[in-house]
VEXZABA-351076 format. One line per field, with one value per residue: chain; x, y, z of N, C-alpha, C in turn. Coordinates in steps of 0.2 Angstrom, whole numbers, plus 5000, padded with zeros to 4 digits. Each point is the difference from the previous one (the first is absolute). Layout:
% residues N
unit = c(A,...)
n.xx = c(X,...)
n.yy = c(Y,...)
n.zz = c(Z,...)
ca.xx = c(X,...)
ca.yy = c(Y,...)
ca.zz = c(Z,...)
c.xx = c(X,...)
c.yy = c(Y,...)
c.zz = c(Z,...)
***
This chain:
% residues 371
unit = c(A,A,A,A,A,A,A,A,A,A,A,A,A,A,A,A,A,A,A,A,A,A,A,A,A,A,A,A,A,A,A,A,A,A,A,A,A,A,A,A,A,A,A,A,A,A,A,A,A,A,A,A,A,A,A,A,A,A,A,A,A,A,A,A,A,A,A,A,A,A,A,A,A,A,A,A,A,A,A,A,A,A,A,A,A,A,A,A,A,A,A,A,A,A,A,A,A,A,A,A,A,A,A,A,A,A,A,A,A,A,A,A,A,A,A,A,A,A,A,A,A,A,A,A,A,A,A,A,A,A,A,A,A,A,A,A,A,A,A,A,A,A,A,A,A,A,A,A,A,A,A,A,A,A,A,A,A,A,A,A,A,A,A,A,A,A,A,A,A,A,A,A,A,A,A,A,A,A,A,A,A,A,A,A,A,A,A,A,A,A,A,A,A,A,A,A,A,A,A,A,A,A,A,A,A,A,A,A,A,A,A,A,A,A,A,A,A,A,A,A,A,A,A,A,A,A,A,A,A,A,A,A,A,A,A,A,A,A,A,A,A,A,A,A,A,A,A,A,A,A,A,A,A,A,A,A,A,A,A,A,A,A,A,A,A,A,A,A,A,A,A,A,A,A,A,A,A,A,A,A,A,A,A,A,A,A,A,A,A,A,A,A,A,A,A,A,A,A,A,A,A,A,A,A,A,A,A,A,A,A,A,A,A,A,A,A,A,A,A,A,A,A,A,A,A,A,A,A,A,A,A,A,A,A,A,A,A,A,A,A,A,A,A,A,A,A,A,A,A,A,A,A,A,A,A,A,A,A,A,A,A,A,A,A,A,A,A,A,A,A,A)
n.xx = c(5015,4997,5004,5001,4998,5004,4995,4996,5006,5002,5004,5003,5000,5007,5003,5002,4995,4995,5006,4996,4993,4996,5001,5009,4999,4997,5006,5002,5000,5004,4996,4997,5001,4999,5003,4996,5000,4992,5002,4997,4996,5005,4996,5005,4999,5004,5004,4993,4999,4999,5001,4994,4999,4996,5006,5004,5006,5002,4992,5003,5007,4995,4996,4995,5002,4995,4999,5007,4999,4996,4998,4996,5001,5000,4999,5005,5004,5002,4993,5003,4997,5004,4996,5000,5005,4998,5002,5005,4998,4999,5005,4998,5000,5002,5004,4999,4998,5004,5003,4997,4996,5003,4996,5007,4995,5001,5005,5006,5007,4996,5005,5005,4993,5001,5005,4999,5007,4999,5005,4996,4995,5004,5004,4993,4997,5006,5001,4992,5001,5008,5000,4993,5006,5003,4995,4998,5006,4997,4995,5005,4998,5001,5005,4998,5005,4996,5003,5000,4996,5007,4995,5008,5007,4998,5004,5000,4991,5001,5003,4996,4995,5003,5001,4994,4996,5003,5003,4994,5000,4998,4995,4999,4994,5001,4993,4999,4995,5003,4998,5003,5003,4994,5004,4994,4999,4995,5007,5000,5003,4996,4998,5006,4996,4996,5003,5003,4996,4997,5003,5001,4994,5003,4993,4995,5002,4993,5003,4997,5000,5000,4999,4997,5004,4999,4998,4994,4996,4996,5009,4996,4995,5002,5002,4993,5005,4995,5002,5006,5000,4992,5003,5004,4997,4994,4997,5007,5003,4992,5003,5004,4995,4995,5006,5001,4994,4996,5006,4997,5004,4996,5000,5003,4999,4998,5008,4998,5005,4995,5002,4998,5003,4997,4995,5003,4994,4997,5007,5002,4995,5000,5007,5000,4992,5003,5002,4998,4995,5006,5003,4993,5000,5005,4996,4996,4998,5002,5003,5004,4997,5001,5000,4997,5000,4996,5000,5003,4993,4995,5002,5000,4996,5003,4996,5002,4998,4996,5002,4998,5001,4994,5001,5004,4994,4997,5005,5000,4991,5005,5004,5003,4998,5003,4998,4997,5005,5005,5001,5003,5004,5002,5004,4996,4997,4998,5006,4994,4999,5002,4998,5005,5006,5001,5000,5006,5002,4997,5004,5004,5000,4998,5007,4999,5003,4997,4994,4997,5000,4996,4996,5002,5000,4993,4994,5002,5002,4994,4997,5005,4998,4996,4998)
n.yy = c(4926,4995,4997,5002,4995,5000,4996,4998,5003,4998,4997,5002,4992,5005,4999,5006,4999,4999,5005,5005,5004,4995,4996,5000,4998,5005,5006,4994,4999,5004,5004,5000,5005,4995,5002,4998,4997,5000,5001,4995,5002,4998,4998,4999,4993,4998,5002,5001,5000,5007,5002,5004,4998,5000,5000,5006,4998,5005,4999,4994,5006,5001,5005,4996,4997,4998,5006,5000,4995,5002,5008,4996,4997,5004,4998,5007,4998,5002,4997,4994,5003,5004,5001,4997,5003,5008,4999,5000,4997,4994,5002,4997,4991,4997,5004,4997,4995,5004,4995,4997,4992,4997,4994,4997,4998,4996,4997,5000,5003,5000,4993,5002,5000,5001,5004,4993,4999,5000,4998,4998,4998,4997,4997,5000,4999,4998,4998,4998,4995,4997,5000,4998,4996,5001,4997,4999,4999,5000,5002,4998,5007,4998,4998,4996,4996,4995,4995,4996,4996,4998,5000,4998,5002,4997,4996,5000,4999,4995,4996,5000,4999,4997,4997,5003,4996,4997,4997,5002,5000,4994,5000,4996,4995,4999,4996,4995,5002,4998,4994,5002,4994,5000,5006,5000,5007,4994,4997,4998,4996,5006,4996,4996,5001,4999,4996,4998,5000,4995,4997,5001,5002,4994,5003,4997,5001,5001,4996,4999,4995,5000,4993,4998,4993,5005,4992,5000,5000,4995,4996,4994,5004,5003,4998,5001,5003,5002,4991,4997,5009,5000,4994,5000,5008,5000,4994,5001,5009,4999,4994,5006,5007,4996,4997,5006,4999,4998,5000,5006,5004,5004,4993,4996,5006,5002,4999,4998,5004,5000,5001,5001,4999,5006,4999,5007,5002,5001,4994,5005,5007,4999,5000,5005,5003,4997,5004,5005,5000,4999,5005,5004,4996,5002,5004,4994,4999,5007,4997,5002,5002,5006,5006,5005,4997,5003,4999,4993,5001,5003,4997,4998,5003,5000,5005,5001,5008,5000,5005,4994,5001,4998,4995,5007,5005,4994,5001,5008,4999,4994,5005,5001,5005,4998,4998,5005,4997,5000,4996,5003,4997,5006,4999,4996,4994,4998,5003,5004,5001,5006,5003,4994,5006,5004,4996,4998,5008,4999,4994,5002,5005,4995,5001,4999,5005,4997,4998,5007,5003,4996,5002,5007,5000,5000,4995,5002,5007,4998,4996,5004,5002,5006,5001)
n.zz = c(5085,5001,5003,4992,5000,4993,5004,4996,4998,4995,4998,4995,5000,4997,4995,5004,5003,4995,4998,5005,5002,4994,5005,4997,5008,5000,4995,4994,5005,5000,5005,4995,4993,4993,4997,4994,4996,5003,5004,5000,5006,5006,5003,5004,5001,5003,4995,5001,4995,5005,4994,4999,4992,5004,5002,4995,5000,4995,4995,5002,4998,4995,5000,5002,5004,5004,5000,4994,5000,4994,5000,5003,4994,4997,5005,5002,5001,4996,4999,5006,5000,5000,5002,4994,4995,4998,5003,4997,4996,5005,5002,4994,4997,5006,5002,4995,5002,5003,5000,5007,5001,4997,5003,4999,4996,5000,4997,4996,5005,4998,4996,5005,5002,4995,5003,4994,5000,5004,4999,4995,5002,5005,4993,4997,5007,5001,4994,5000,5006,5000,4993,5007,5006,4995,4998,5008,5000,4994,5003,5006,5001,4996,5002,5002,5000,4999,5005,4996,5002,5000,5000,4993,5003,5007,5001,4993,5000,5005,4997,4997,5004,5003,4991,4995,5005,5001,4994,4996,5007,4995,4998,4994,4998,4994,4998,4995,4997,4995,5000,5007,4996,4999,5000,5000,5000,5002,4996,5004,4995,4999,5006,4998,4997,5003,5004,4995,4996,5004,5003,4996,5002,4998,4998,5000,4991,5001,4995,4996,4994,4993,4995,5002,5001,5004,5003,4996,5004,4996,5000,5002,5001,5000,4992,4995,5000,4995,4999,4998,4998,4998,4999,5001,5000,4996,4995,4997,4999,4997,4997,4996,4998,4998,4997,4999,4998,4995,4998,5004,4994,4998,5001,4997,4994,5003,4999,4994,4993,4998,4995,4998,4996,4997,5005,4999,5000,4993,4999,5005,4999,4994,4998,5005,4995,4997,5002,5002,4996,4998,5002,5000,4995,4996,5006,5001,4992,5004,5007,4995,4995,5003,4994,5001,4992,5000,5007,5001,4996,5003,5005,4995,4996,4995,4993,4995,4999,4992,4998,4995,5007,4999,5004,4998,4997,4994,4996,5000,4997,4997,5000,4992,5004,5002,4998,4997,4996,4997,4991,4999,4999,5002,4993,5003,4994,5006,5001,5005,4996,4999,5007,5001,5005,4995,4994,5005,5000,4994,5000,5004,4994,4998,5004,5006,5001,5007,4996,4994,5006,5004,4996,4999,5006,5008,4998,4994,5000,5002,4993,4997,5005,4995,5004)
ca.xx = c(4999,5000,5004,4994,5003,4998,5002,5001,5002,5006,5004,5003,5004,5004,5002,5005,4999,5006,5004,5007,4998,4999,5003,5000,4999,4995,4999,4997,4991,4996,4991,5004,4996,5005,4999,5001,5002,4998,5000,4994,5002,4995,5001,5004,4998,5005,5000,4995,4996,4994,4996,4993,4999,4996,5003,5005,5002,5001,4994,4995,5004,5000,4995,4996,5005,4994,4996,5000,5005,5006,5005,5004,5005,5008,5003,5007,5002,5003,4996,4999,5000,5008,4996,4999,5004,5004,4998,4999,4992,4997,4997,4999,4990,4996,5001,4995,4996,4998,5003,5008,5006,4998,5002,5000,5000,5003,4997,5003,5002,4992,4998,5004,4997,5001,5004,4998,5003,5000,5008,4998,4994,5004,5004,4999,4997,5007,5003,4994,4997,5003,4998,4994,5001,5004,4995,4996,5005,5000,4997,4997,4994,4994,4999,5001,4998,4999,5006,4998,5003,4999,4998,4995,5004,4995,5007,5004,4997,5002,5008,5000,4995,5003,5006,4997,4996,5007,5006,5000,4995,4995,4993,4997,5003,4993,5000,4993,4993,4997,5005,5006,5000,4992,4998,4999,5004,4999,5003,5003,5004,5001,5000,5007,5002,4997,5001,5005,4997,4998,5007,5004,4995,4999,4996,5002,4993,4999,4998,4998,5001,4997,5007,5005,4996,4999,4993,4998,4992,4999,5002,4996,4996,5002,5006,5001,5000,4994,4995,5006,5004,4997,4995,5006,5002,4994,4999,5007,5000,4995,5001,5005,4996,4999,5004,5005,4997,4998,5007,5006,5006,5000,4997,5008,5007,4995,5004,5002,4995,5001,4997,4997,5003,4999,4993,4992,4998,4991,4999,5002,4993,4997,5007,4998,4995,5002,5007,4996,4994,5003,5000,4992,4997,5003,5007,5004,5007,5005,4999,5005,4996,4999,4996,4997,5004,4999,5004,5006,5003,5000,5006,5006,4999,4999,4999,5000,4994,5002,4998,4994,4996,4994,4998,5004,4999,4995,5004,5003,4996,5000,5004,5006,5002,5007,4999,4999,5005,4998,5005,5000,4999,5007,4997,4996,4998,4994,4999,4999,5006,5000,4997,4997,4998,4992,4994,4997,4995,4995,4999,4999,4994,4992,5000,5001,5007,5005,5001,5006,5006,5003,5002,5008,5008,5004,5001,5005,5007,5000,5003,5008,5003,5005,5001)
ca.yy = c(4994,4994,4995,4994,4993,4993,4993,4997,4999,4999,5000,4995,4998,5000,4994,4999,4996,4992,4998,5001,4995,4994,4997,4996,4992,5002,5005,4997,4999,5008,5003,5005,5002,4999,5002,4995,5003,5003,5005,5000,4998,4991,4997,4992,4999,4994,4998,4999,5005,4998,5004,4997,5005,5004,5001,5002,5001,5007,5002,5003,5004,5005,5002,4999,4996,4995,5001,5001,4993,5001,5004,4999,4994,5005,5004,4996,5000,5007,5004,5000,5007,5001,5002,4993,4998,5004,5002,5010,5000,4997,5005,5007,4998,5002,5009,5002,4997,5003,4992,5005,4995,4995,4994,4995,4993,4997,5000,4991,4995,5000,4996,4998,4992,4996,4995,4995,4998,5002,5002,5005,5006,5002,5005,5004,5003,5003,5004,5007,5007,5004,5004,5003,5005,5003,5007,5002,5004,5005,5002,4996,5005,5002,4992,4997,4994,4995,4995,4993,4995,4994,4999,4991,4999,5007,5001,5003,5004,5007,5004,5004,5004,5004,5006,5005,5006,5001,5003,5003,5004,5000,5004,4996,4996,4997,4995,4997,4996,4993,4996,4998,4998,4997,5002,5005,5001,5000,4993,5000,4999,5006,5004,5003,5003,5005,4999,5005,5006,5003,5003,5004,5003,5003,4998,4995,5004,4994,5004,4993,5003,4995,4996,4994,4993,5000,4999,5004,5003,5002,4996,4994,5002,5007,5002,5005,5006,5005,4999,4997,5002,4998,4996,4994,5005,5000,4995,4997,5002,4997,4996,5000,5003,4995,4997,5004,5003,4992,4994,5003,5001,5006,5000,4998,5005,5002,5007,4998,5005,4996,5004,4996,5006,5001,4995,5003,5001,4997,4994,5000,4998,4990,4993,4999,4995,4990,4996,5000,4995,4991,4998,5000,4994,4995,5001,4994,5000,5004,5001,5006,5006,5002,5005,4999,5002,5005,5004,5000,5003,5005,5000,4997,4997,5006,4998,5008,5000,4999,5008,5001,4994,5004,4997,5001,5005,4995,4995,5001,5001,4993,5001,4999,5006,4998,4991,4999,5004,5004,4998,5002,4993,5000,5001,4994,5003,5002,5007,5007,5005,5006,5003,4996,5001,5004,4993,5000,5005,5000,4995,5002,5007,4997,4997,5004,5001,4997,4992,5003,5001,4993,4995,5002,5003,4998,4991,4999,5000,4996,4994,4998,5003,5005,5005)
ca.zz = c(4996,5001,4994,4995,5001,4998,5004,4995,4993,4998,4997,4994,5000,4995,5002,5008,5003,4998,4999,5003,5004,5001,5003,4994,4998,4999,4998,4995,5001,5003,4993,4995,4994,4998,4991,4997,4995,4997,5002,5005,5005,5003,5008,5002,5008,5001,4994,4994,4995,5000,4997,5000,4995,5003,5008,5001,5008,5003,5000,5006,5004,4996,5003,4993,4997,4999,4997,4994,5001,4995,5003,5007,4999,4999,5008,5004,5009,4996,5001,5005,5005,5004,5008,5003,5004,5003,5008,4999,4996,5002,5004,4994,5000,5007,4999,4995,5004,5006,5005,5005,5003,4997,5002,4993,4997,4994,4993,4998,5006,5006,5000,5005,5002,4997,5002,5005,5002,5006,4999,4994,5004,5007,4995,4995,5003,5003,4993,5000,5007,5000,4995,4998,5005,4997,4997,5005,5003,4995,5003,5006,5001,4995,4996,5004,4993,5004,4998,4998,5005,4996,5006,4999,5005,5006,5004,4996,5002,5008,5001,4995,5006,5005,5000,4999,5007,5004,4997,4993,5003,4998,5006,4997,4997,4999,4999,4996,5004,4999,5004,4997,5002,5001,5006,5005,5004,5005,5002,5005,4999,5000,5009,5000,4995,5002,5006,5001,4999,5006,5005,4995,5000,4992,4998,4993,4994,4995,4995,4994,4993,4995,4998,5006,4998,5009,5001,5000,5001,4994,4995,4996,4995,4998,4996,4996,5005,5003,5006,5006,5005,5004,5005,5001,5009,5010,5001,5006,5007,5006,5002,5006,5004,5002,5004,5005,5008,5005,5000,5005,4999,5004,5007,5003,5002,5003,5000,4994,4995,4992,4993,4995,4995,4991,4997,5003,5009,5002,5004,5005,5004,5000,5003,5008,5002,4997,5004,5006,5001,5000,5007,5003,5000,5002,5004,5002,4997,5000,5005,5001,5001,5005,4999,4994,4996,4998,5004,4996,4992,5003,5004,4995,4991,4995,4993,4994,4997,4994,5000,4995,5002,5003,5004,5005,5008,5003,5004,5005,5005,5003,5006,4999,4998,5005,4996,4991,4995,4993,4998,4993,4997,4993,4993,4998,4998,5001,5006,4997,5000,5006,5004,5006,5005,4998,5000,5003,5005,4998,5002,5008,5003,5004,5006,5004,4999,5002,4995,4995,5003,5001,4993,4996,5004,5005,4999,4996,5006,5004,4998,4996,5006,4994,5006)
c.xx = c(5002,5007,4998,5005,4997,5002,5004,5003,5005,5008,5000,5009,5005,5006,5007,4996,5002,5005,5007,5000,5000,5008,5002,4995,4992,4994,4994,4992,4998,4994,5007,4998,5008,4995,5003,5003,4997,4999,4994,5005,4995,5001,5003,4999,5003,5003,4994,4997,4993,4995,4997,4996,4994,4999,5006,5004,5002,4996,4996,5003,5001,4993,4995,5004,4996,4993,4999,5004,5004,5006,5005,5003,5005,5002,5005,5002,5003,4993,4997,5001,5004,4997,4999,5008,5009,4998,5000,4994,4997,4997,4999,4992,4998,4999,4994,4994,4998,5001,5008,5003,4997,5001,5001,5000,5003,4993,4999,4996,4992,4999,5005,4999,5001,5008,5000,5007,5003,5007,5000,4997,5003,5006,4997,4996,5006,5001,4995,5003,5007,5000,4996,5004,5005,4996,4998,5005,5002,4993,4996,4996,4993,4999,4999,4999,4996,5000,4994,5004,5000,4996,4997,5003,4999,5008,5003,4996,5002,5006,5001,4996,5007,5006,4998,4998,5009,5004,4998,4993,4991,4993,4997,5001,4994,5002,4994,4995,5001,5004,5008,5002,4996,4998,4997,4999,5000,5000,5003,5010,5004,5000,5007,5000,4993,5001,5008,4998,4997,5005,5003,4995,4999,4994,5001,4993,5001,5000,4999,5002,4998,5005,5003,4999,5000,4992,4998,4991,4998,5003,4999,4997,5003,5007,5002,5003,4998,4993,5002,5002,4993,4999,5007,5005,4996,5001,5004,4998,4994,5003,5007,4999,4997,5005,5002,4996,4994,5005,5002,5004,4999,4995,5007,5003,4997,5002,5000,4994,5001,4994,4996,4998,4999,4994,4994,4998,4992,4997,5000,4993,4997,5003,4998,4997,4999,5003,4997,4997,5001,5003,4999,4998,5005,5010,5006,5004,5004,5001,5005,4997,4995,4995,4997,5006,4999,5004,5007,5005,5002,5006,5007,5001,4999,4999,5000,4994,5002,4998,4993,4993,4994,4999,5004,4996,4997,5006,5005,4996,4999,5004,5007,5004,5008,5003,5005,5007,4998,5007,5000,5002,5007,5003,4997,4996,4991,5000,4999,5009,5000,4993,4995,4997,4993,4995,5000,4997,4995,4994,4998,4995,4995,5000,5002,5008,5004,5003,5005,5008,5006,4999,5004,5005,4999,5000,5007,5006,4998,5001,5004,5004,5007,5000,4997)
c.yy = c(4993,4997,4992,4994,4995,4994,4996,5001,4996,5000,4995,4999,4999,4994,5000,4995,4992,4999,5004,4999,4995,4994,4994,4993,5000,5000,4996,4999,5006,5000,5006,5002,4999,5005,4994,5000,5005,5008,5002,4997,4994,5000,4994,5001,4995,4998,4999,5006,4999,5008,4997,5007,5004,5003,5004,5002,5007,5004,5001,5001,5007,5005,5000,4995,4993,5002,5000,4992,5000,5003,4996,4994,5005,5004,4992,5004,5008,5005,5004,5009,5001,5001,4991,4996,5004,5004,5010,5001,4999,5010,5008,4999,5003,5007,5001,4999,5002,4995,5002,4995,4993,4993,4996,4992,4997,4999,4992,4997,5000,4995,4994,4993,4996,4995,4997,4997,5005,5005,5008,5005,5005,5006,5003,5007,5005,5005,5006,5005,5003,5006,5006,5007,5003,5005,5004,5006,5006,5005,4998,5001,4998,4990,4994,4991,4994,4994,4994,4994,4992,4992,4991,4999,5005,5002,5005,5008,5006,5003,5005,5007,5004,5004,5003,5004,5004,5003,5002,5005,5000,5003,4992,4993,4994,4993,4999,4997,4993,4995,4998,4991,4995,5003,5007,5007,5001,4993,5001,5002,5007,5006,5004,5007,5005,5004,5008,5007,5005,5002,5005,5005,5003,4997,4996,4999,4991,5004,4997,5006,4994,5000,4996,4995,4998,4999,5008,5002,5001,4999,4998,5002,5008,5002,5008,5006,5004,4999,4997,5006,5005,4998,4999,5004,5002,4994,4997,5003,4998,4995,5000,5001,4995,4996,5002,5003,4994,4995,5001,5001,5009,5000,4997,5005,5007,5010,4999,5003,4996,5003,4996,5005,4998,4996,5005,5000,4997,4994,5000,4997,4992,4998,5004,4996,4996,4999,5000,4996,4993,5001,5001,4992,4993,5000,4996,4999,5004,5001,5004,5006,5001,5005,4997,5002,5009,5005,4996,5006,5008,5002,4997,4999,5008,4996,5005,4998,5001,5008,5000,4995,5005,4997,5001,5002,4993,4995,5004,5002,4996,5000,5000,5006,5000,4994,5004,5004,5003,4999,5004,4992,5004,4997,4994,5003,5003,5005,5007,5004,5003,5000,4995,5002,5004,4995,4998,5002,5000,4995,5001,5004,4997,4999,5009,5002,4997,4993,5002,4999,4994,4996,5002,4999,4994,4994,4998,5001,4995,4993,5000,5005,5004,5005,5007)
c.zz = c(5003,4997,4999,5002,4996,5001,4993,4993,4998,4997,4995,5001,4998,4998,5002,5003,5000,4994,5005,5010,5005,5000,4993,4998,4998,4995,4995,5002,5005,4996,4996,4996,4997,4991,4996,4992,4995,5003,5007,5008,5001,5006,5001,5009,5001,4994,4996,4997,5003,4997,4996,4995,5003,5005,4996,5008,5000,4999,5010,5005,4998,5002,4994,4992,4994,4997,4992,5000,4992,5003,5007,4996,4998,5005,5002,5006,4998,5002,5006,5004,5004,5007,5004,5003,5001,5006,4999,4994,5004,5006,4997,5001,5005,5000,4994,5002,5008,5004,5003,5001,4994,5002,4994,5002,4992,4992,4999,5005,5004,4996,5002,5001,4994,4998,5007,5004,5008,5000,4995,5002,5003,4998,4998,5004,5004,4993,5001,5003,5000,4994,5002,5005,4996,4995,5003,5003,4997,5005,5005,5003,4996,4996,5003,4999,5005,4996,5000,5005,4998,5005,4998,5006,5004,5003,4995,5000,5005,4999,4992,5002,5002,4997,4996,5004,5002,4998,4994,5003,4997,5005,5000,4999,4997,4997,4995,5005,4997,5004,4996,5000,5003,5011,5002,5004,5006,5004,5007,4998,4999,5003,5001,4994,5003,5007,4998,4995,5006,5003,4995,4998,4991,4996,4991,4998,4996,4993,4993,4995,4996,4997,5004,5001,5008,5000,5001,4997,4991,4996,4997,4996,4996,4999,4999,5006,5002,5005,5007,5002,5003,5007,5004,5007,5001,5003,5006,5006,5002,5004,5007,5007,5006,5004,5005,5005,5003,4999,5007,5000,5007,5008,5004,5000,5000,4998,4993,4997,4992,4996,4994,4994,4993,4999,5003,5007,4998,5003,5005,5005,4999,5003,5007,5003,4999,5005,5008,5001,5000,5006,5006,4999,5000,5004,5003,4996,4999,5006,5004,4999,5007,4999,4989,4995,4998,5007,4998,4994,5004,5003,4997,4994,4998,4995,4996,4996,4993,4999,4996,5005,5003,5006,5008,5007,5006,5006,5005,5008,5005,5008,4997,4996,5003,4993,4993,4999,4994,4997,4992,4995,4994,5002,4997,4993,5002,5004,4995,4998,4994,5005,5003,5006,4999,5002,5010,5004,4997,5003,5008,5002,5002,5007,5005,5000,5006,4998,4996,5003,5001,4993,4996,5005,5003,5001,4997,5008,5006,5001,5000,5006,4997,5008,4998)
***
């Protein structure tokens, strides 16, 4: 039997993090979930309330959490599924689920970018990831965390690169597609921070979530969150996607692996061909590109497919059977649970078995270089 790798799941954030964690001078404006008087929890982000009565915050950390929104206002962090943030539950779900190694991402904290003070960021992404590698070491073998980078400060950036990769032995390390900042991420000013992923040969997952006041793709228009959380990670990673390979970000670092995560794989086919054909026609204005975006993606991009998508066999006949992960999304409220991984063999059967192969096991160990 193959061993199963989910790129993408999570963790729920307990409040060790920001009240034992987290650095004193900090702690008041950590992201958090405080209980109020009435017995409901709320979100604070720098010191502000930012709960939102059709947004409950533990409803969409809960599985199917959003679908009954009466029921989701009487959900609290109490509700939250022990697998999200007990590392010995957490390897009970997997084991039930047939999953041998799980890669984790954050809950809250995938809204990191929203402390905007640079000093903050930098503490508050040091509080995670130390936490995450303390959950992680409960099953090193089987857990594996990836560390958020506080990247409004690119210097505070590398040096946080290098003592996750180093000293808390992270595989990983990821970042928001939106701009940090009003930058890019395919600012120049970022070369440092890509330039040392590369020498440290650690690959870095864009990764979006909704609720965030981070420039973000259908803002302006789309409150309600059934339709903002629609639009708001394809739309970014397109955009990222876009940055980061006609910005030149993967034509400069040429050894450098980046992910584009939890927005699906059926954009994929358009966004190529948009993309190619602008630079079939208009190549002068990328004159760092040297090959088409589509070989770029090929040889440096990965993306996770969503297990209920039909548009998988079309976009792996594209040449990106090497390309596609697969993210179970617990315990988010929109992940299959129980019998994801079912759903996604289900979802693979339509492909020849060596595609099957490298999209449970061997893409995943090769981006995150699990060995």
């Amino acid at each position: 039997m193959p061993t199963i790798v989910d790129a993408d799941g999570h963790i729920v954030e307990p409040p060790a993090v920001w009240n034992e964690y987290t650095e004193p001078e900090f702690r008041e404006k950590m992201i958090q979930v405080r209980r109020n008087r009435d017995g409901c929890d709320e979100l604070f982000i720098m010191g502000e309330n930012r709960s939102r009565p059709n947004l409950p915050v533990a409803a969409s950390v809960v599985p199917g959490g959003l679908s009954d929104l009466e029921k989701a206002r009487r959900l609290t962090w109490d509700d939250v599924p022990r697998g999200g943030y007990d590392p010995h539950e957490r390897i009970k779900v997997m084991d039930s689920e047939g999953i041998d190694i799980a890669v984790l991402y954050p809950s809250i904290f995938l809204l990191y970018g929203d402390l905007t003070e640079p000093r903050l960021q930098a503490a508050a992404c040091r509080a995670y990831s130390n936490w995450l590698a303390d959950f992680c070491r409960a099953c090193p073998k089987r857990l594996f965390g990836v560390a958020p980078m506080p990247i409004l400060d690119v210097d505070e950036a590398v040096r946080e690169m290098r003592r996750v990769v180093k000293e808390l032995g992270f595989k990983a390390v990821f970042v928001r597609p939106n701009p940090f900042g009003g930058r890019r991420l395919n600012d120049p000013a970022y070369d440092p921070f890509w330039r040392e992923a590369e020498d440290l040969g650690v690959p870095v997952a864009v990764h979006s979530s909704f609720g965030t006041r981070m420039p973000t793709m259908g803002a302006d228009r789309y409150r309600d969150p059934f339709f903002f959380h629609m639009v708001c990670h394809p739309f970014e990673q397109q955009a990222a996607c876009m940055d980061v390979i006609c910005g030149g970000v993967v034509a400069r670092f040429p050894r450098l692996r980046v992910a584009f995560l939890e927005s699906g794989i059926g954009w994929l086919g358009y966004w190529l061909d948009r993309m190619d054909s602008h630079y079939e026609k208009m190549h002068d204005y990328v004159p760092w590109m040297k090959k088409k975006p589509t070989e770029y993606f090929i040889e440096q991009c990965y993306l996770t497919l969503d297990p209920d998508e039909r548009t998988l066999a079309a976009m792996v006949a594209l040449g990106v059977e090497r390309n596609v992960l697969w993210g179970s999304d617990y315990p988010h409220f929109d992940c299959t649970f129980p019998g994801v991984v079912r759903q996604v063999r289900d979802a693979i059967g339509v492909l020849p078995e060596s595609a099957r192969n490298r999209i449970l096991t061997e893409n995943a160990i090769r981006f995150y270089n699990l060995g």
